[in-house]
ChimeraX commands (.cxc) that place a marker at each C-alpha (Angstrom):
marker #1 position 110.43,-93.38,-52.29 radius 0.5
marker #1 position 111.83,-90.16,-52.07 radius 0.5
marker #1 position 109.22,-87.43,-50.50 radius 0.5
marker #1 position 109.53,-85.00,-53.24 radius 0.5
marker #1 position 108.48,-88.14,-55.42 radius 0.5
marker #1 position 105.47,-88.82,-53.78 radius 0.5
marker #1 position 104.15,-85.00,-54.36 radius 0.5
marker #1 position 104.56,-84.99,-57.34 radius 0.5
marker #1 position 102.13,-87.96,-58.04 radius 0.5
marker #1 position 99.84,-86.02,-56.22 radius 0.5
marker #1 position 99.68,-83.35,-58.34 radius 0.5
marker #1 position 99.83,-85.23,-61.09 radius 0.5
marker #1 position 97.91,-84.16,-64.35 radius 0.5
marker #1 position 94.76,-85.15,-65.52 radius 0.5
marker #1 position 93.87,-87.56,-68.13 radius 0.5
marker #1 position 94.86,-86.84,-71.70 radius 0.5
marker #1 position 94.08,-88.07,-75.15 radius 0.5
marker #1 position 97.32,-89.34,-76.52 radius 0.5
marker #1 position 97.72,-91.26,-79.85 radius 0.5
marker #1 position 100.45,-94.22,-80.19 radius 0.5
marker #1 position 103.86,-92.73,-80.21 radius 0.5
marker #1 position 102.94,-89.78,-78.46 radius 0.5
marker #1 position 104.98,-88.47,-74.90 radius 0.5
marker #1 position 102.43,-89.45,-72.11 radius 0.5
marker #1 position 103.04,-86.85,-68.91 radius 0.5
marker #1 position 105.26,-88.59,-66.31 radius 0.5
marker #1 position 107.58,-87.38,-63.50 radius 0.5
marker #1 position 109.36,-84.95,-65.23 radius 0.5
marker #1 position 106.41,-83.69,-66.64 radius 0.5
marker #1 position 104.88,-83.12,-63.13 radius 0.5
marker #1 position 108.14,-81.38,-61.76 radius 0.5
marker #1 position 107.38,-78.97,-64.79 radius 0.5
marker #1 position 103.82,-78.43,-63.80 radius 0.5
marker #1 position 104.68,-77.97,-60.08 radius 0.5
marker #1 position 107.55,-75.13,-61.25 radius 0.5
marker #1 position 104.87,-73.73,-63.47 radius 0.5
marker #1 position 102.03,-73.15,-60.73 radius 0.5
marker #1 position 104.75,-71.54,-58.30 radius 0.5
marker #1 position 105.39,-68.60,-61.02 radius 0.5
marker #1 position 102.82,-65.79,-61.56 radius 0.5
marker #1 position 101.34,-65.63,-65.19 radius 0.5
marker #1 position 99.56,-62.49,-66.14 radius 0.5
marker #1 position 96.35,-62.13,-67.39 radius 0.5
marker #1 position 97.05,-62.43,-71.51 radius 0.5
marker #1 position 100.60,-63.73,-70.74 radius 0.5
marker #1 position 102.03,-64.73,-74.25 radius 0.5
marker #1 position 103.51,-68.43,-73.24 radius 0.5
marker #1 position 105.29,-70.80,-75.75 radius 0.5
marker #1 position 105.63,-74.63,-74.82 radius 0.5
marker #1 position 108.25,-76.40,-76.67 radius 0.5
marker #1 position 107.41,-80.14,-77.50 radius 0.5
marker #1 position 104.38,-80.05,-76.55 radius 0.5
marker #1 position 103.31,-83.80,-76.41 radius 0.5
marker #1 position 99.69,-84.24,-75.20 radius 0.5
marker #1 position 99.87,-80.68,-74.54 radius 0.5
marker #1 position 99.35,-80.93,-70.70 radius 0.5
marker #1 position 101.77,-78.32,-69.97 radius 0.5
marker #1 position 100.32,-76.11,-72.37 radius 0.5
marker #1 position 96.87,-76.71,-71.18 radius 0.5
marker #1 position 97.67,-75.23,-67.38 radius 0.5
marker #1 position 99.12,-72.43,-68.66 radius 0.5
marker #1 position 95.68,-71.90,-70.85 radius 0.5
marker #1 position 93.27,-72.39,-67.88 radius 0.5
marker #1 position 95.39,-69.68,-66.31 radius 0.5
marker #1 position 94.45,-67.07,-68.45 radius 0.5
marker #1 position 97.44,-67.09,-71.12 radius 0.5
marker #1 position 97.64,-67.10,-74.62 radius 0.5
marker #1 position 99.45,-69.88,-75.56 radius 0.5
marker #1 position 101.61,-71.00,-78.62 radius 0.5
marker #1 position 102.83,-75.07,-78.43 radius 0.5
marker #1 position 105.09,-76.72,-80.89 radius 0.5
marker #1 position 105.93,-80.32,-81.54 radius 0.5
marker #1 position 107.55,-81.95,-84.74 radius 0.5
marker #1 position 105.24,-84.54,-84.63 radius 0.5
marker #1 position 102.11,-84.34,-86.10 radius 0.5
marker #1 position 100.22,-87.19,-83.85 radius 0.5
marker #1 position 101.62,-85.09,-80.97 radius 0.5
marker #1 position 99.68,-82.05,-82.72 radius 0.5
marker #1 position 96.59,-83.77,-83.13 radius 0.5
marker #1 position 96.36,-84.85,-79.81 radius 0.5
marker #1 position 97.23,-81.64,-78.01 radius 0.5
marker #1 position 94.53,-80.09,-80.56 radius 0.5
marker #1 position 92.12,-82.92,-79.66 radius 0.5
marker #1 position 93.17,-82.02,-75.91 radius 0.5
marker #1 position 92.61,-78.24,-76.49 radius 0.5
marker #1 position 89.26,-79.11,-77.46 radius 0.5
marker #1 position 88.06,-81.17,-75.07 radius 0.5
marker #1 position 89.02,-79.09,-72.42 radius 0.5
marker #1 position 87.33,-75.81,-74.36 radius 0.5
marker #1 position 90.92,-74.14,-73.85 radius 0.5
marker #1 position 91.87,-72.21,-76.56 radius 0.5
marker #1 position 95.53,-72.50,-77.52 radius 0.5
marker #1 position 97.61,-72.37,-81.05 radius 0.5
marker #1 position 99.08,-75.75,-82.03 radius 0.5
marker #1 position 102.05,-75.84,-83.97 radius 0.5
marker #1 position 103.93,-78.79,-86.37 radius 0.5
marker #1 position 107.81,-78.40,-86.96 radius 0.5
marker #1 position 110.36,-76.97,-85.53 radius 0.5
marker #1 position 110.63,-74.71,-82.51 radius 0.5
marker #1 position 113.22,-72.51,-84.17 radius 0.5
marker #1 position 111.45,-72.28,-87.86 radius 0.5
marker #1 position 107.74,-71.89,-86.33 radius 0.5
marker #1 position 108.21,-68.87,-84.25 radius 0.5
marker #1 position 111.17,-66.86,-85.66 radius 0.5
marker #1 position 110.61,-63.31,-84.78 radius 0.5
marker #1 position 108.31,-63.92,-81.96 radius 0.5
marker #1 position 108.99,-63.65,-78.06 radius 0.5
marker #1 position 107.23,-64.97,-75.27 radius 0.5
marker #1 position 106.34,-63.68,-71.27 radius 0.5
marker #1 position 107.33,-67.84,-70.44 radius 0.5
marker #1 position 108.64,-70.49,-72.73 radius 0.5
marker #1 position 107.91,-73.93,-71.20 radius 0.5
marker #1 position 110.00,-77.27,-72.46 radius 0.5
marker #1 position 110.47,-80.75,-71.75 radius 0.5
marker #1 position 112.86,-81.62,-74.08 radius 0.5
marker #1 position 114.09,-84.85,-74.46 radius 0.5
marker #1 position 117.34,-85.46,-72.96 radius 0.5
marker #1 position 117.83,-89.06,-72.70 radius 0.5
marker #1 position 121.63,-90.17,-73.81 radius 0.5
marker #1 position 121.97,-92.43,-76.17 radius 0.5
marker #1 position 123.97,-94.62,-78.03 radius 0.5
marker #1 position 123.25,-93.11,-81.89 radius 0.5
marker #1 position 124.59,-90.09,-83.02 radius 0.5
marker #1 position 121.94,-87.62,-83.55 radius 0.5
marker #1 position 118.15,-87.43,-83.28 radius 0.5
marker #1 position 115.96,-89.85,-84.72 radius 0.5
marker #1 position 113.89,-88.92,-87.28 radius 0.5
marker #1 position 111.18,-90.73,-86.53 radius 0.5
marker #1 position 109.06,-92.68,-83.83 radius 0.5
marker #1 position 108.20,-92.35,-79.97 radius 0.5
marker #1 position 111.94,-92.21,-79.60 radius 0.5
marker #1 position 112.41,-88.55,-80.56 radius 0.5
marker #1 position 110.89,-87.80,-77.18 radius 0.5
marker #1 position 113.57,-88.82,-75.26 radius 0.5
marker #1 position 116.67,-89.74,-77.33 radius 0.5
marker #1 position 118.80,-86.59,-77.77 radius 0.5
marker #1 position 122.51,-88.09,-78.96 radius 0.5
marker #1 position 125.29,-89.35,-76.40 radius 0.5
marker #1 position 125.46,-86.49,-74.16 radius 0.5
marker #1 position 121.97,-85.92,-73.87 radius 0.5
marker #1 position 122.08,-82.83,-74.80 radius 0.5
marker #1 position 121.74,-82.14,-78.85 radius 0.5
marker #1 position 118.19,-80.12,-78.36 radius 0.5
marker #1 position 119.00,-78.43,-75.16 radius 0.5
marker #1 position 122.19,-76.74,-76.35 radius 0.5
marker #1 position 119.87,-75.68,-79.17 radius 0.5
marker #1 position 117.08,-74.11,-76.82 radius 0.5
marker #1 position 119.89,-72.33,-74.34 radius 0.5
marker #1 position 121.55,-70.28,-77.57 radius 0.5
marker #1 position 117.80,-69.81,-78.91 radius 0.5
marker #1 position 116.75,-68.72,-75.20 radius 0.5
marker #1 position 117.51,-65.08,-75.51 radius 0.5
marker #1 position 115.74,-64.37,-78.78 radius 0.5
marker #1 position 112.38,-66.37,-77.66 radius 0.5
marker #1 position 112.26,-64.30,-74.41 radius 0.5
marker #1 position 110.54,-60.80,-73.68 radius 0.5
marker #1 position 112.32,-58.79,-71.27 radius 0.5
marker #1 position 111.48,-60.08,-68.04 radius 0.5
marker #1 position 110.44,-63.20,-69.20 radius 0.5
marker #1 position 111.25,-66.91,-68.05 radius 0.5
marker #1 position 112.44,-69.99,-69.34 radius 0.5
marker #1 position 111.20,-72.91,-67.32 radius 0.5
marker #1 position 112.71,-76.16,-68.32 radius 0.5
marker #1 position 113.06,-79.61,-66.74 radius 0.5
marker #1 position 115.85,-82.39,-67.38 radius 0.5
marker #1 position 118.22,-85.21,-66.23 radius 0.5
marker #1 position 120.97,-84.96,-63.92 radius 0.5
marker #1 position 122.62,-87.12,-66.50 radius 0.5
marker #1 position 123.07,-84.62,-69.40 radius 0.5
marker #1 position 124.51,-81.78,-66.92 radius 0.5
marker #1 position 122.50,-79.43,-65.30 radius 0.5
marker #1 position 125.07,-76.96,-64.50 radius 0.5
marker #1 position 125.99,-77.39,-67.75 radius 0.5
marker #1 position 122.87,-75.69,-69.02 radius 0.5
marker #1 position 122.89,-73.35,-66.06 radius 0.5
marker #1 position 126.13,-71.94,-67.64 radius 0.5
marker #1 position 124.93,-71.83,-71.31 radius 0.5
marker #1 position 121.93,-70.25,-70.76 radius 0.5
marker #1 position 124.29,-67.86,-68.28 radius 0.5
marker #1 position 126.63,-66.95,-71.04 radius 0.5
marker #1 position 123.52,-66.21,-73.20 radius 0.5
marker #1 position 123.07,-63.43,-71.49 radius 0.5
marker #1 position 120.02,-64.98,-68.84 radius 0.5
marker #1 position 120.16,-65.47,-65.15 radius 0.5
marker #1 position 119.73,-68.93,-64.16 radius 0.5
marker #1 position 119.59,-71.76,-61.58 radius 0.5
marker #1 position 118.48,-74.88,-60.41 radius 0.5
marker #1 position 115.27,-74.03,-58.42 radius 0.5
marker #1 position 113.62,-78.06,-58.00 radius 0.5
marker #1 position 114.92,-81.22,-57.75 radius 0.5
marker #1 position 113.21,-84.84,-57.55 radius 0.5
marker #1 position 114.54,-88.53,-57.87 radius 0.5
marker #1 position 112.22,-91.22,-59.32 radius 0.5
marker #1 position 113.13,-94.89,-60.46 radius 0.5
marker #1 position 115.04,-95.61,-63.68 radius 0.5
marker #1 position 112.43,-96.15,-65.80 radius 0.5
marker #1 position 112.34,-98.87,-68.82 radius 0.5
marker #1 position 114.45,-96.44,-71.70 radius 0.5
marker #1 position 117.33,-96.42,-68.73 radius 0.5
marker #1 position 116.85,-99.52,-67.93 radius 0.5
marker #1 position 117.81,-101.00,-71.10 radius 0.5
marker #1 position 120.90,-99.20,-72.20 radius 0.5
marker #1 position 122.31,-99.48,-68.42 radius 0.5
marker #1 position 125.57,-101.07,-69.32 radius 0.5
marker #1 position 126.20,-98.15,-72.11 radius 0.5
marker #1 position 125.52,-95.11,-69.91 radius 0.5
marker #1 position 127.71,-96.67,-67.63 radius 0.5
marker #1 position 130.45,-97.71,-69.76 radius 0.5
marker #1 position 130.05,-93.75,-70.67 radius 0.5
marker #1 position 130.70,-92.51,-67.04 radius 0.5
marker #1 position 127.04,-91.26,-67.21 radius 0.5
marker #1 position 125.67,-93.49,-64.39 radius 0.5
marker #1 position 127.24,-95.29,-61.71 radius 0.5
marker #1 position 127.46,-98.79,-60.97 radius 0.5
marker #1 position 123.73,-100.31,-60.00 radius 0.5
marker #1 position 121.94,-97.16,-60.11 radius 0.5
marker #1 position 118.18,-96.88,-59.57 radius 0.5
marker #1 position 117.41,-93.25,-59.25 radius 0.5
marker #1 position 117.49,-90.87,-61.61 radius 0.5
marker #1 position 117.86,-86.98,-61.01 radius 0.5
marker #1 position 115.14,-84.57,-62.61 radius 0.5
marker #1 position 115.92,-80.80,-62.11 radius 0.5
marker #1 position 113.66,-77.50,-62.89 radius 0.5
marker #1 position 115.72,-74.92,-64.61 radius 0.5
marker #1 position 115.29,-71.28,-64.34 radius 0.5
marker #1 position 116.04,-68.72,-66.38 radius 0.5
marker #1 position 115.13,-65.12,-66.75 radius 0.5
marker #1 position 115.78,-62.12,-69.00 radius 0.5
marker link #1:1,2 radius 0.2
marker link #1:2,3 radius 0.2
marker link #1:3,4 radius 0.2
marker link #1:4,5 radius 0.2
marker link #1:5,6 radius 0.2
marker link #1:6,7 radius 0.2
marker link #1:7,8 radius 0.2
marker link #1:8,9 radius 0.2
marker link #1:9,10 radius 0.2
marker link #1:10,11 radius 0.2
marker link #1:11,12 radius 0.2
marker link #1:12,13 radius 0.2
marker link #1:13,14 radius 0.2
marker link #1:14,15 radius 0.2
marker link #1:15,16 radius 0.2
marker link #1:16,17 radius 0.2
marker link #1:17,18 radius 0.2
marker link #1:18,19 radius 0.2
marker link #1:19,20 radius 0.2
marker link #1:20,21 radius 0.2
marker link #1:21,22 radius 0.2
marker link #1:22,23 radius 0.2
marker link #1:23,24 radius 0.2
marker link #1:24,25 radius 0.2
marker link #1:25,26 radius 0.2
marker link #1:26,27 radius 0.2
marker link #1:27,28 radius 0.2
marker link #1:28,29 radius 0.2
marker link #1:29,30 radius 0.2
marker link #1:30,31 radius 0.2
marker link #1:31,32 radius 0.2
marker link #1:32,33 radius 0.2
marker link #1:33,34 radius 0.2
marker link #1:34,35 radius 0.2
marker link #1:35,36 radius 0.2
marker link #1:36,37 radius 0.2
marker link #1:37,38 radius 0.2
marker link #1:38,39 radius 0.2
marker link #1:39,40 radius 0.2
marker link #1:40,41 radius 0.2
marker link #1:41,42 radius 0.2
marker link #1:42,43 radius 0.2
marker link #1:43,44 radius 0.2
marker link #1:44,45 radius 0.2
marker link #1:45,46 radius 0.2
marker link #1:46,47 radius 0.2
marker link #1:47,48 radius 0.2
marker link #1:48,49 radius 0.2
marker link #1:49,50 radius 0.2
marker link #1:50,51 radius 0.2
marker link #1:51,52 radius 0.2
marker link #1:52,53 radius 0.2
marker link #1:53,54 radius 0.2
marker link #1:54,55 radius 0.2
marker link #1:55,56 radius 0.2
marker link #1:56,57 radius 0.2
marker link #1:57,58 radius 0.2
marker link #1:58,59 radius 0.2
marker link #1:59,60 radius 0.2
marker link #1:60,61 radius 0.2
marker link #1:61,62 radius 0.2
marker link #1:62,63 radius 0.2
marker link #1:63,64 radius 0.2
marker link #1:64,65 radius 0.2
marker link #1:65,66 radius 0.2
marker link #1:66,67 radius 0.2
marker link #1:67,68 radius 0.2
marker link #1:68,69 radius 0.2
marker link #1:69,70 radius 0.2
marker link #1:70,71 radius 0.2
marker link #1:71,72 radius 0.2
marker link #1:72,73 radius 0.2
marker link #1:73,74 radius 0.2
marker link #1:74,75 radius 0.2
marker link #1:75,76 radius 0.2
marker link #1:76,77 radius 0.2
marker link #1:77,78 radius 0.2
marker link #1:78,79 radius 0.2
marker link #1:79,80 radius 0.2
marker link #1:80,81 radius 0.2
marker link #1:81,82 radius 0.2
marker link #1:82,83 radius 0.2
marker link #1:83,84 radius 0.2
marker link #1:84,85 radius 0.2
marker link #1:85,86 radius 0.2
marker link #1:86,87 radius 0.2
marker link #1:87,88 radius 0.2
marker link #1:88,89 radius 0.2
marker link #1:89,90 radius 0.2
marker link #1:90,91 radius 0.2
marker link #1:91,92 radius 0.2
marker link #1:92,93 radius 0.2
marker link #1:93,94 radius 0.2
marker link #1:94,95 radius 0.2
marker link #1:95,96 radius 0.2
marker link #1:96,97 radius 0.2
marker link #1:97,98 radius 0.2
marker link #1:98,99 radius 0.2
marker link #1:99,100 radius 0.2
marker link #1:100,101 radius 0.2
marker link #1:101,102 radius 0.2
marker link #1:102,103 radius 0.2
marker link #1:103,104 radius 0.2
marker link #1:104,105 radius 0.2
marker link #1:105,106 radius 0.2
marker link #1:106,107 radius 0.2
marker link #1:107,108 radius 0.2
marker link #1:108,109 radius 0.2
marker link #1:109,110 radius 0.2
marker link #1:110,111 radius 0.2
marker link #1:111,112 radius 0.2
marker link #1:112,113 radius 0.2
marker link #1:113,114 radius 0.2
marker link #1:114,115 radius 0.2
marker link #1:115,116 radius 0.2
marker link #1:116,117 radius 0.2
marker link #1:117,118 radius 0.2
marker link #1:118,119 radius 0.2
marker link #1:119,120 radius 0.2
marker link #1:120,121 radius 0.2
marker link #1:121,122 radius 0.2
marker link #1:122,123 radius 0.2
marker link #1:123,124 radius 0.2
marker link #1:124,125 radius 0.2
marker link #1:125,126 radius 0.2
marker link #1:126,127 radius 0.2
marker link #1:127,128 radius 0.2
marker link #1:128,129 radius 0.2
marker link #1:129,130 radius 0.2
marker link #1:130,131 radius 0.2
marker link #1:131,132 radius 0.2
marker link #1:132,133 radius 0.2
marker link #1:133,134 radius 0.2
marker link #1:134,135 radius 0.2
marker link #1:135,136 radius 0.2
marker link #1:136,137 radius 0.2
marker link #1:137,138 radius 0.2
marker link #1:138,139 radius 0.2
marker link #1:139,140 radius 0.2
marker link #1:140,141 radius 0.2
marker link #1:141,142 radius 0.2
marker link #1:142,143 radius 0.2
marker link #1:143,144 radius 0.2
marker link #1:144,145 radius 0.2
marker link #1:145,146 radius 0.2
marker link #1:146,147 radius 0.2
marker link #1:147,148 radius 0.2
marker link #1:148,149 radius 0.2
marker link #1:149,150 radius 0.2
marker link #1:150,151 radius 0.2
marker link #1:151,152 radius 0.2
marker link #1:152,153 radius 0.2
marker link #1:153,154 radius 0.2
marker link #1:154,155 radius 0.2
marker link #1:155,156 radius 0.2
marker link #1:156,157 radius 0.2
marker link #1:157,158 radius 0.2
marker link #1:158,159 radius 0.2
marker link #1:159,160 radius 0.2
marker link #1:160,161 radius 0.2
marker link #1:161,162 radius 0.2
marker link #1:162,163 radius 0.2
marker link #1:163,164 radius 0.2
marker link #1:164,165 radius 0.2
marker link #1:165,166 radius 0.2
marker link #1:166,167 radius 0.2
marker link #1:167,168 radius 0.2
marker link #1:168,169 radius 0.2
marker link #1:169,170 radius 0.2
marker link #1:170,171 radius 0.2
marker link #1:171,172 radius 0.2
marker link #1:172,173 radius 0.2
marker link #1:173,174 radius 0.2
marker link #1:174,175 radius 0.2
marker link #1:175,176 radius 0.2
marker link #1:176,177 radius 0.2
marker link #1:177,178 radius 0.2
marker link #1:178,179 radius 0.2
marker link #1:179,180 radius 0.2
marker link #1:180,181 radius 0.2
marker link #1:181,182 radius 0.2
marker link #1:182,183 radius 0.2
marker link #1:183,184 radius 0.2
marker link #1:184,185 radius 0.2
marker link #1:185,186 radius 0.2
marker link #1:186,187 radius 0.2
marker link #1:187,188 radius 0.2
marker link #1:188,189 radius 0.2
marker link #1:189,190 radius 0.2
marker link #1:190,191 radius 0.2
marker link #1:191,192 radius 0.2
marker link #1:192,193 radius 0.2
marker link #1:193,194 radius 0.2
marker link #1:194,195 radius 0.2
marker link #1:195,196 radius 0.2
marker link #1:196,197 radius 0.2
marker link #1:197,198 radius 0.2
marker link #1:198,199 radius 0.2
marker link #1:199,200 radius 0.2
marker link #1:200,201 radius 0.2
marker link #1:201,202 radius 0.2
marker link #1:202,203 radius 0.2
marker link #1:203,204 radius 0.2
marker link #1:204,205 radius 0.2
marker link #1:205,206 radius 0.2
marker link #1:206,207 radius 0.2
marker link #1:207,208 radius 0.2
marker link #1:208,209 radius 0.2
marker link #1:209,210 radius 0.2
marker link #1:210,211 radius 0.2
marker link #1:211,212 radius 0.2
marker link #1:212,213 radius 0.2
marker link #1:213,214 radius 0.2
marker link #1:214,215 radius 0.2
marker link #1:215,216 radius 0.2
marker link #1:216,217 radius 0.2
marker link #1:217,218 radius 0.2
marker link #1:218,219 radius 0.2
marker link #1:219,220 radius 0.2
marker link #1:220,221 radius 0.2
marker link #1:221,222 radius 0.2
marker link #1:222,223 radius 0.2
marker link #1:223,224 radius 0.2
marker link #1:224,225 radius 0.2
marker link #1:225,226 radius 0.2
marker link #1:226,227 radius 0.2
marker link #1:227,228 radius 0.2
view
């Protein structure tokens, strides 16, 4: 296994609640983590997290001090960030519905998102179940377009947008939308990890697609940078 791999099950997060349905932190989510303790958060930093899941992301950027908004559009992902929140005495503002809609008019010092990115066969997101996610239409890329022309408006001068995806819904793709929005940006992390089951199973599609090469195991997760 790839050495970058390997650290990041090492810093892997702690133990969450998580109800049925609900994103459970994995590799990606660890990659985020890692990019998040590298940056400096001041003390009362404002810091959004979009998707929020079990809230794990959310949660480190609490502990360190900042005051912290997360969003999901499901509601067992709310209660179980809440229930997370709680447990873990962190205070933190939970959110249901949609990025967009729920914080119109505010900005943030860091916006934080995981969002899924998986491509898949059906045209546009599904509107309901554990697949919403991951599944993000057949490039992949149906929410992140959405967060690179919202990126601007959700950002504080000086602030950062750390986000984390697949090499197989273009990278450099979002580098250059988020670039045209008026941000600087990069790729500042890489890791590779093992196709996991959701990959697995629609193999022959992604790469009937050109989206994955013949017998592929590994898939690409990048970090994304961008700052106002």
């Amino acid at each position: 296994m790839p050495r970058t791999a390997l650290a990041l099950e090492r810093a892997a997060p702690q133990r969450l609640f998580a109800l049925p349905g609900v994103y459970r932190p994995q590799a990606d989510t660890r990659l985020l983590a890692t990019a998040l303790a590298h940056e400096e958060l001041a003390p009362d930093a404002e810091v959004m997290e979009i998707g929020t899941g079990t809230g794990a992301l959310a949660l480190r950027a609490a502990g360190r001090g900042a005051r912290v908004t997360a969003v999901d559009i499901s509601w067992s992902a709310v209660l179980a960030a809440r229930v997370n929140a709680f447990r873990h005495r962190l205070p933190m503002r939970v959110l249901h519905g949609d990025f967009a809609s729920r914080t119109r008019g505010q900005r943030f010092d860091m916006v934080l998102v995981n969002p899924p990115y998986v491509p898949a066969p059906r045209t546009g997101l599904p509107p309901h179940g554990a697949e919403r996610a991951w599944d993000a239409g057949p490039t992949g890329r149906d929410v992140i377009d959405r967060i690179c022309a919202r990126a601007p408006a959700l950002l504080r001068p000086g602030g950062v947008l750390l986000m984390v995806h697949s090499g197989l819904c273009g990278p450099w793709t979002t580098v250059d939308r988020l670039a045209r929005a008026g941000l600087s940006a990069q790729v500042t992390a890489r890791a590779f990890v093992p196709w996991g089951p959701v990959l697995r199973s629609r193999r022959t599609w992604l790469e009937d697609q050109g989206l994955a090469h013949e017998n592929e195991e590994w898939e690409e997760l990048v970090i994304i940078r961008a700052s106002h």
